[in-house]
C-alpha positions as CSV (number, residue, x, y, z in Angstrom):
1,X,-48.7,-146.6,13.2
2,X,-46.3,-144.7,16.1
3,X,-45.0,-142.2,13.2
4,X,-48.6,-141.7,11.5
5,X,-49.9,-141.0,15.2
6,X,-46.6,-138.4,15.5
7,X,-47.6,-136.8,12.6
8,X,-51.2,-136.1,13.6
9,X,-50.2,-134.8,16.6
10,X,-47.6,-132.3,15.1
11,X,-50.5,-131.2,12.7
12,X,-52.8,-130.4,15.3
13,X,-50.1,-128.4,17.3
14,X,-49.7,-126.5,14.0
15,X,-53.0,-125.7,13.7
16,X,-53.5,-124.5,17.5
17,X,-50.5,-122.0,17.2
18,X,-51.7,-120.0,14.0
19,X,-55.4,-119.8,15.7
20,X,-53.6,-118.1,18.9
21,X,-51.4,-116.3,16.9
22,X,-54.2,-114.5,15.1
23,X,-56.5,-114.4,18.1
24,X,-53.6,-112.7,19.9
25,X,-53.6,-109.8,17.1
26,X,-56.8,-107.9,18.3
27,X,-55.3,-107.6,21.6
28,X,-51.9,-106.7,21.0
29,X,-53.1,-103.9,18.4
30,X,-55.8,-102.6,21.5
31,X,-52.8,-102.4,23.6
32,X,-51.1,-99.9,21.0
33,X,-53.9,-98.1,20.6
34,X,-53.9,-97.7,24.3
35,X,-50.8,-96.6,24.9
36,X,-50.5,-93.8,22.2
37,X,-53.9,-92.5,23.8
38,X,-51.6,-91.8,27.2
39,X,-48.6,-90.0,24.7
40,X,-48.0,-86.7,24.2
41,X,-46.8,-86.0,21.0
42,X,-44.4,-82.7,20.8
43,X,-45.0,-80.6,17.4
44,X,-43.2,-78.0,16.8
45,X,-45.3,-74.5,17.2
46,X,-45.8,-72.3,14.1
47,X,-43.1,-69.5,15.6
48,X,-40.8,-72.8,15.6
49,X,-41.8,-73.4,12.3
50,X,-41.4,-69.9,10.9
51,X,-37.6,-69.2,9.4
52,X,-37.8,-65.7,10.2
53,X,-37.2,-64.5,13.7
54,X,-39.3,-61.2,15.2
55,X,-37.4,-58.0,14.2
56,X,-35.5,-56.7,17.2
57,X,-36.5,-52.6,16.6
58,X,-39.7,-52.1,14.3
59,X,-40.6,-48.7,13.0
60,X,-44.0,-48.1,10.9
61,X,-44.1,-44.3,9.2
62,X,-47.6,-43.3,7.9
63,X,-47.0,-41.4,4.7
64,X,-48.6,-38.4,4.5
65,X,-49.7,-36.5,1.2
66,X,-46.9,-33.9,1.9
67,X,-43.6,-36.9,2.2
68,X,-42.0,-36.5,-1.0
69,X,-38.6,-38.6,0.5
70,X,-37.0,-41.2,2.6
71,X,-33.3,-41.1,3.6
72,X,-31.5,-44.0,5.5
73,X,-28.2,-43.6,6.3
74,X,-25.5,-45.1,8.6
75,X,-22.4,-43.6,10.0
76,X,-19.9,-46.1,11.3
77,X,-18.1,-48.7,10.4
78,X,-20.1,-51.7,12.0
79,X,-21.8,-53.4,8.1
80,X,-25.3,-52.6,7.7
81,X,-27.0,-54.9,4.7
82,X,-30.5,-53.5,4.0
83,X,-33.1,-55.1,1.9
84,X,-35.4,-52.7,0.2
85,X,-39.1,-54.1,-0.8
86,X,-42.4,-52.4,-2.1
87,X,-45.0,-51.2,0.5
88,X,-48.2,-53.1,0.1
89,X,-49.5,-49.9,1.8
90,X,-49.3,-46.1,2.0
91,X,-46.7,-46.5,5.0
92,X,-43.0,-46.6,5.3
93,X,-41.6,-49.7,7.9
94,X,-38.6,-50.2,9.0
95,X,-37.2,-53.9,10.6
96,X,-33.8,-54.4,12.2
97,X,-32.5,-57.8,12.5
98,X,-29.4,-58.7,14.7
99,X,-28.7,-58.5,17.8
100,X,-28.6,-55.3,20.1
101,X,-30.7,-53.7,17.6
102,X,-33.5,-52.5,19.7
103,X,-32.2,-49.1,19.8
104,X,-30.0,-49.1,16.4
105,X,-31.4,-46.8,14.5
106,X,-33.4,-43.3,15.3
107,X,-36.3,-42.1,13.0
108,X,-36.8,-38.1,12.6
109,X,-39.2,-36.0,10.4
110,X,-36.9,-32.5,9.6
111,X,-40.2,-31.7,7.2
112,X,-43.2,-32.9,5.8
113,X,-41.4,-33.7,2.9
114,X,-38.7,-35.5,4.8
115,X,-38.2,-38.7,6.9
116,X,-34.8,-39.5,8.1
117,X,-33.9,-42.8,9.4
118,X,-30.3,-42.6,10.8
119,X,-28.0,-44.7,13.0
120,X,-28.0,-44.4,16.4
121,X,-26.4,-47.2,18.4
122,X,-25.5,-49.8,16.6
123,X,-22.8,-52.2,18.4
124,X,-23.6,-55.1,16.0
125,X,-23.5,-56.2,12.2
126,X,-27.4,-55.7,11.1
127,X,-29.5,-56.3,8.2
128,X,-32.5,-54.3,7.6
129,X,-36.0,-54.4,5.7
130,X,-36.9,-51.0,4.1
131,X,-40.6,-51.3,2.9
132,X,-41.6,-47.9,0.9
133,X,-44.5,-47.4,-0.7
134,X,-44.6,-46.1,-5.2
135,X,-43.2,-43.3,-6.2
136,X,-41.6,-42.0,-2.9
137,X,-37.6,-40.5,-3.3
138,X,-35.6,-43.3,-1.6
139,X,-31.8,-42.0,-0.6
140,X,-29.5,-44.5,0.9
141,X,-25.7,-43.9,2.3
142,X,-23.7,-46.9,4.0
143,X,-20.6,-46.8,5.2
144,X,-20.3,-50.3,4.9
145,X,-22.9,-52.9,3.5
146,X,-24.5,-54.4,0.8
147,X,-28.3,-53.0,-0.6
148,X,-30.5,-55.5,-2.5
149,X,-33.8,-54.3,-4.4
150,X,-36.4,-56.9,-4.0
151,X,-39.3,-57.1,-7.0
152,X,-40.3,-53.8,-8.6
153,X,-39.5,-50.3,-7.2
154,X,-40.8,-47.3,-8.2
155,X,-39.7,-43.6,-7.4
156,X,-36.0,-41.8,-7.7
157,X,-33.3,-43.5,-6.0
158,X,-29.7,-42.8,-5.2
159,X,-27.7,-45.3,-3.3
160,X,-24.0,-45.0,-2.4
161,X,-22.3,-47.5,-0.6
162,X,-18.4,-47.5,0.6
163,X,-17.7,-51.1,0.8
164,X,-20.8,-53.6,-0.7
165,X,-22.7,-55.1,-3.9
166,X,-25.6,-53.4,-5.1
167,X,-28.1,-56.1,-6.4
168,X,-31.3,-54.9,-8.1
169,X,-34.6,-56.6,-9.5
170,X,-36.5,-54.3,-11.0
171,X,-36.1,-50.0,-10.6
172,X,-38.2,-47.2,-12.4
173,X,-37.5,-43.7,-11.7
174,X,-37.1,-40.4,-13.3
175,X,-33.6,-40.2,-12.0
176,X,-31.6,-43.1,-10.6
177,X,-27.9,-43.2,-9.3
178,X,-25.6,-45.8,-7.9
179,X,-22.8,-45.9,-6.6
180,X,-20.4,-48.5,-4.7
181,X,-16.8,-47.3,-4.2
182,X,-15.9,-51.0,-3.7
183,X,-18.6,-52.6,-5.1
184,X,-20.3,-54.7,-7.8
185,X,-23.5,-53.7,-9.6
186,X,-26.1,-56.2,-10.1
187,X,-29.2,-55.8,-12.4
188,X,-31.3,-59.2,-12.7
189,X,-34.0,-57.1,-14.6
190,X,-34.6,-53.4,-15.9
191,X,-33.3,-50.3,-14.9
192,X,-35.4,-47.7,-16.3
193,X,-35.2,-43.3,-16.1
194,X,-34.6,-40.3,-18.1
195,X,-31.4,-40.0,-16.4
196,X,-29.2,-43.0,-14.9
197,X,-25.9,-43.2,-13.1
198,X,-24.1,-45.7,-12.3
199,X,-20.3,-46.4,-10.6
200,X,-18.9,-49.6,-9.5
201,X,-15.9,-51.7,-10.1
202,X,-18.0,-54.1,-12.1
203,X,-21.3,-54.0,-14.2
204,X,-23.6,-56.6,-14.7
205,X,-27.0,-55.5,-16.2
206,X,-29.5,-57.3,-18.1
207,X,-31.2,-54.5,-19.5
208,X,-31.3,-50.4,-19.4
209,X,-33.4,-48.0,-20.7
210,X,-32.7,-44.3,-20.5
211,X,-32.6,-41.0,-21.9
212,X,-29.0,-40.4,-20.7
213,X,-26.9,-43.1,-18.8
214,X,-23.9,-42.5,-17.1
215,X,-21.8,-45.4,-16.5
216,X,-17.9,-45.7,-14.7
217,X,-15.9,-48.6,-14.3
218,X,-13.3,-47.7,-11.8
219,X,-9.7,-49.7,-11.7
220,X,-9.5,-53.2,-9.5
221,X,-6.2,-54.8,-8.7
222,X,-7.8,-58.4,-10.7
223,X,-9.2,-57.9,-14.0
224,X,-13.1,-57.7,-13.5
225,X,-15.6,-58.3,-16.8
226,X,-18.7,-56.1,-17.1
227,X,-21.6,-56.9,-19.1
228,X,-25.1,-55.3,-20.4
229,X,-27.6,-57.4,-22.3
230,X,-29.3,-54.7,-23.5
231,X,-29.5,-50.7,-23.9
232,X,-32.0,-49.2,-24.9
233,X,-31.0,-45.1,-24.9
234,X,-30.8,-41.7,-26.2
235,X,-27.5,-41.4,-25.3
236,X,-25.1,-43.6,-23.1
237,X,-21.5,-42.6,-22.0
238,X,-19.2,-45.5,-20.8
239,X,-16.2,-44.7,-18.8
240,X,-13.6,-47.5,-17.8
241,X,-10.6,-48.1,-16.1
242,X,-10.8,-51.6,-15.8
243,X,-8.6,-53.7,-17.2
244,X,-11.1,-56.4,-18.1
245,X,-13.4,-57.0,-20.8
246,X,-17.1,-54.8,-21.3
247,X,-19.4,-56.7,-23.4
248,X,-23.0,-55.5,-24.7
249,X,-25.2,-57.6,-26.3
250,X,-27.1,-54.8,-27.7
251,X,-27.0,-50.9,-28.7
252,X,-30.4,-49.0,-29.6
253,X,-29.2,-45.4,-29.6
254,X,-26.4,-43.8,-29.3
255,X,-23.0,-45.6,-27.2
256,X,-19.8,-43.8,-26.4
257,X,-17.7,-45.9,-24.6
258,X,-13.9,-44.2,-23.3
259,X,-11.7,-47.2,-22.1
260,X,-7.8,-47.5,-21.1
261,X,-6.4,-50.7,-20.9
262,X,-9.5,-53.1,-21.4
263,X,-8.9,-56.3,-22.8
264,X,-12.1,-56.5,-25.2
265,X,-14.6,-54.8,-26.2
266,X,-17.7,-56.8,-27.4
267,X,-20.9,-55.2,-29.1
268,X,-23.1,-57.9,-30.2
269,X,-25.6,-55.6,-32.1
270,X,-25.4,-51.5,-33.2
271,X,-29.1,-50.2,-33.9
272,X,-27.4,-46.5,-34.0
273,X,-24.5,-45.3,-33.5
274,X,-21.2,-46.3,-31.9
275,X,-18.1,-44.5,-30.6
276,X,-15.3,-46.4,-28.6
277,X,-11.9,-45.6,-27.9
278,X,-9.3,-47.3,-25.9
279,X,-6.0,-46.0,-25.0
280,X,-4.5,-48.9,-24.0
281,X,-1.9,-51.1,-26.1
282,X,-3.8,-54.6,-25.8
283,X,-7.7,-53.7,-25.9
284,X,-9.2,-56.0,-29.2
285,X,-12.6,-54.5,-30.5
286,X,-15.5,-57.1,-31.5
287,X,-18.6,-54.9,-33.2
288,X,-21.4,-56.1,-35.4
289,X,-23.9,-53.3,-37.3
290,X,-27.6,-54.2,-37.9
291,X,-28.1,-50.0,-38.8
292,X,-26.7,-47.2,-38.3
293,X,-27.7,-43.1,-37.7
294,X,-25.7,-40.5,-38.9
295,X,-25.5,-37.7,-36.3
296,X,-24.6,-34.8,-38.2
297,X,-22.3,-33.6,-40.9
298,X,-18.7,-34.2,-40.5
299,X,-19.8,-36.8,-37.6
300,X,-18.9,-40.7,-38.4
301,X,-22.0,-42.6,-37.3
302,X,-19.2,-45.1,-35.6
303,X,-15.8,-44.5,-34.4
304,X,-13.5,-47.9,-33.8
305,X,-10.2,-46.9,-32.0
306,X,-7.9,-49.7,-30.2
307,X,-4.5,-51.1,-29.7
308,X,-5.4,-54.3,-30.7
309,X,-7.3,-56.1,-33.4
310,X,-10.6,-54.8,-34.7
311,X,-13.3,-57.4,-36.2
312,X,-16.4,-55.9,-38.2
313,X,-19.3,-57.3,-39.4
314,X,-22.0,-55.6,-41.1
315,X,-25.7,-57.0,-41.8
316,X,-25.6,-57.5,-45.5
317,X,-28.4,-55.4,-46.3
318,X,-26.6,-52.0,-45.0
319,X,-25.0,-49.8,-46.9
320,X,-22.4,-47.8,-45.4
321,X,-18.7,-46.1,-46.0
322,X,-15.6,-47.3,-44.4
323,X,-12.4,-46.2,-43.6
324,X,-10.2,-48.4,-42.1
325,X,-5.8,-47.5,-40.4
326,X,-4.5,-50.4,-39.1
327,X,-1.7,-52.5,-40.2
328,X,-3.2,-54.7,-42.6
329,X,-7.3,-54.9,-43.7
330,X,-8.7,-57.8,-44.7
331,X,-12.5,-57.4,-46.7
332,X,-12.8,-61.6,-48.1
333,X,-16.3,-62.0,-48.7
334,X,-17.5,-58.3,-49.0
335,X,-18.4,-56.0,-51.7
336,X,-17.3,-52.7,-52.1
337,X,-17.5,-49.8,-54.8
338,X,-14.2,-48.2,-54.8
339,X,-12.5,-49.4,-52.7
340,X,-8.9,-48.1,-52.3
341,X,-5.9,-49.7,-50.3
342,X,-3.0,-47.5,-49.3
343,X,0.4,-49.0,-48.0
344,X,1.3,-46.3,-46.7
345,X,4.0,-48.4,-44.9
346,X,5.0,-51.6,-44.2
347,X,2.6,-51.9,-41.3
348,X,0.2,-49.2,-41.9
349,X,-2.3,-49.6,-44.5
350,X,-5.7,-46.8,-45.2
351,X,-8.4,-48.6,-47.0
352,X,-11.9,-46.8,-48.1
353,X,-14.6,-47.3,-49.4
354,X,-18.3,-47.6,-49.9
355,X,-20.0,-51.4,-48.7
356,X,-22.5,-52.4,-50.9
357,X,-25.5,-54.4,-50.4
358,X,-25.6,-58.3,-50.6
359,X,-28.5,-58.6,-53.8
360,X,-30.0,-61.1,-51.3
361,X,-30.2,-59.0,-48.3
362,X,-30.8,-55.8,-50.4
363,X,-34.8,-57.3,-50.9
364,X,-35.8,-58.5,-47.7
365,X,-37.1,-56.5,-45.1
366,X,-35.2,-53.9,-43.1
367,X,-35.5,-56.2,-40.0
368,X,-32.8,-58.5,-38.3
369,X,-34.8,-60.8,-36.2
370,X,-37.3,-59.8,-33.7
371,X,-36.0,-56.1,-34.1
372,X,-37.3,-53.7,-36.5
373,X,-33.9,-51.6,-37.6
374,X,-36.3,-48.8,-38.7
375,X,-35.7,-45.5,-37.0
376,X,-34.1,-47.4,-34.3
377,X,-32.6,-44.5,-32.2
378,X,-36.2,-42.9,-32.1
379,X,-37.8,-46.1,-30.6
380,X,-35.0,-46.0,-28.0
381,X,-36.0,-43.0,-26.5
382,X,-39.2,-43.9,-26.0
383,X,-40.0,-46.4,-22.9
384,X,-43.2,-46.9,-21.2
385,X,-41.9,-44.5,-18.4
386,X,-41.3,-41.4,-20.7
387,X,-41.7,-40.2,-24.3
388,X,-40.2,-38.2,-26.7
389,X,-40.5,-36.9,-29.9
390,X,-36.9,-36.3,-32.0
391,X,-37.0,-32.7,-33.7
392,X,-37.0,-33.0,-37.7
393,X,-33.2,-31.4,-36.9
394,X,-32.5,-34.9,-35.7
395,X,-33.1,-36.7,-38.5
396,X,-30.5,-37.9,-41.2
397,X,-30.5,-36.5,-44.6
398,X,-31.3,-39.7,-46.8
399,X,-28.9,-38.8,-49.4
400,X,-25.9,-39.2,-46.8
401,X,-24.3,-42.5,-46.0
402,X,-22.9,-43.3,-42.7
403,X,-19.6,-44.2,-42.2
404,X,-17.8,-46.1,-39.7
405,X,-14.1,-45.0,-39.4
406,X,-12.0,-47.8,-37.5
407,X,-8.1,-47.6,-36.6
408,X,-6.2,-49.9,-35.1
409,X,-2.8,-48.7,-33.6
410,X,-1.1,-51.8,-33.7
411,X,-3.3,-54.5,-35.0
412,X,-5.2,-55.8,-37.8
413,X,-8.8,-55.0,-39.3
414,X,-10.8,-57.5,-40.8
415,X,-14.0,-56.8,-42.6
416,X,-17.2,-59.1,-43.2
417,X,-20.9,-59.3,-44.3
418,X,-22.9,-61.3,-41.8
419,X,-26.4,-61.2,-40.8
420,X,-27.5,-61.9,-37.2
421,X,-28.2,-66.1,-38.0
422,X,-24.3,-66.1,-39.8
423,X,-23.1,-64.5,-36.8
424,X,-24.5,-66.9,-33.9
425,X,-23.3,-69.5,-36.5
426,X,-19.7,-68.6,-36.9
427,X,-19.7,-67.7,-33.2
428,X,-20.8,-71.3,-31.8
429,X,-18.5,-73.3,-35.2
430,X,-16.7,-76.2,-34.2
431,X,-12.9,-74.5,-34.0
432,X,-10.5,-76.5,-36.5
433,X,-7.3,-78.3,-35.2
């Protein structure tokens, strides 16, 4: 009877502390509720929040009908990186960000046609925000610095840097020029012109479309690689000193490309005409031909000269002559009609000949996948920025073939048939053991 009454009791007791428990609740939440209503809460303002800090010296040029060009240039040693972006109105503005750069930089108007933004006290390294407005002359000289193009600029522009990378989006202009004397050139995009120069220690473009282009590679102590993915020109001259290797996806037009000491030359696709020559001992040449132009009489539509080794392939539907010095040739696979081998010596060999058509190839379409290899130097000088019509001088007499004359110094030649799907497919093969 003691333990049943024990029990009871503990029950009840139970029972009485949930009930105060949960009672206890309203109040204890009303006593939160309270006590945030007497707390400050400290948020962060929206000039805390913002990443950018207020430009230390701001200039805002109203362009007038008669400004034809703006010219920014610095003139010590102190590094200057300047960021050029499109206007989104007719006005030129001009942010300096660093410190002591209230008074960095003076702004004077020598014409109507003229706006000169020069340094003028600089004690500090800078960067700066060059907003211009389409189609006005942009002219920049650093002594020192990087210059980055920022989404898509329009107008001519020449750019010369001592010491900095040149990075650009997108540029369209009647006449470009770049130039870093210790530099790198950076194109994520296009550049397009009728005339385009470029000089740097290295090249990395994605795509280029010209009338003429202009392109040096001067000499690094380490073997820099340059690179185009695509170029799309009348006529394009390539001149290197740089000991690494110059790859281009693809030619439409004409390429000459004069070398000395390169390690490789790559040209993933010729829709034109070709000329290289390196003078070095080591340089190996890598070229495939979806079509070719013949210039002119007594002109080879492609001209293959190297220390090394030289590997040709040839889209199966072309027809076209070869003539191959090197120390030994090697055709497996291909068809010719005449072909003739001279050992001249023991390590030089002249082969010639004409390559015939695969039967296969010979009856599809003269296309090589997304690219239509008709007339393809006559497409390539024409861009949405400027037109041209080629002369009836220009074109090729039908009756000619074009030849591609290759001559390797001290290296082999070897010879195949390949359209662009063999190609990626013997490029990206499992390697044997």
């Amino acid at each position: 009877m003691r333990s049943a009454a024990f029990v009871r009791r503990a029950i009840v007791q139970q029972a009485h502390l949930r009930s105060s428990a949960v009672a206890s609740r309203p109040l204890l939440m009303r006593r939160v509720v309270g006590a945030l209503r007497h707390t400050t809460l400290l948020l962060p303002s929206r000039a805390a929040l913002s990443t950018v800090a207020a430009p230390s010296q701001h200039v805002k040029i109203e362009r007038s009908t008669e400004l034809k060009e703006v010219q920014f240039k610095t003139t010590g040693a102190i590094k200057v990186e300047v960021n050029i972006r499109p206007s989104l109105g007719e006005h030129v503005e001009v942010n300096v960000h660093g410190p002591g750069g209230d008074d960095a930089f003076r702004v004077q108007q020598t014409s109507n046609a003229l706006v000169q933004i020069i340094e003028d006290d600089l004690k500090m390294p800078v960067s700066v925000d060059l907003h211009v407005p389409v189609m006005l002359g942009l002219q920049l000289s650093l002594v020192q610095g990087s210059v980055h193009f920022h989404d898509k600029i329009e107008g001519d522009v020449r750019v010369t840097t001592g010491a900095g990378d040149i990075h650009v989006n997108k540029v369209r202009g009647m006449k470009l020029q770049f130039t870093t004397n210790n530099g790198a050139i950076r194109v994520s995009n296009l550049l397009e012109g009728e005339n385009i120069v470029l000089s740097a220690k290295q090249v990395d473009c994605k795509k280029m479309m010209a009338k003429f282009a202009d392109v040096k590679l001067t000499r690094t102590p380490e073997a820099l690689d340059s690179a185009f993915g695509a170029l799309y020109v009348a006529q394009a001259v390539v001149s290197s000193v740089s000991t690494g290797s110059l790859r281009v996806g693809n030619i439409h037009g004409a390429l000459d490309i004069k070398s000395q000491d390169a390690s490789l030359i790559h040209v993933g696709s010729v829709n034109g005409s070709l000329h290289v020559e390196d003078v070095g001992d080591n340089c190996d040449i890598d070229v495939h031909f979806d079509s070719l132009h013949q210039l002119a009489d007594g002109e080879h539509a492609s001209d293959l000269s190297c220390g090394g080794q030289i590997t040709i392939s040839v889209e199966p539907s072309l027809e076209a002559r070869l003539e191959m010095h090197a120390e030994a040739v090697a055709t497996d696979g291909c068809s010719f009609e005449d072909l003739e081998l001279d050992q001249l010596d023991e390590d030089y060999v002249i082969a010639s000949g004409v390559l015939i058509p695969q039967a296969a190839a010979a009856s599809s379409s003269s296309s090589s996948g997304k690219i239509n290899l008709a007339g393809a130097k006559d497409s390539a000088m024409t861009t949405s920025f400027f037109s041209s019509s080629p002369s009836d001088d220009d074109a090729p007499e039908e009756s000619k073939l074009p030849t591609i004359f290759a001559h390797a110094c001290s290296g082999k030649i070897a010879v195949s048939q390949l359209n662009w799907m063999d190609k990626i497919r013997r490029k990206h093969a499992p390697k044997s053991m």
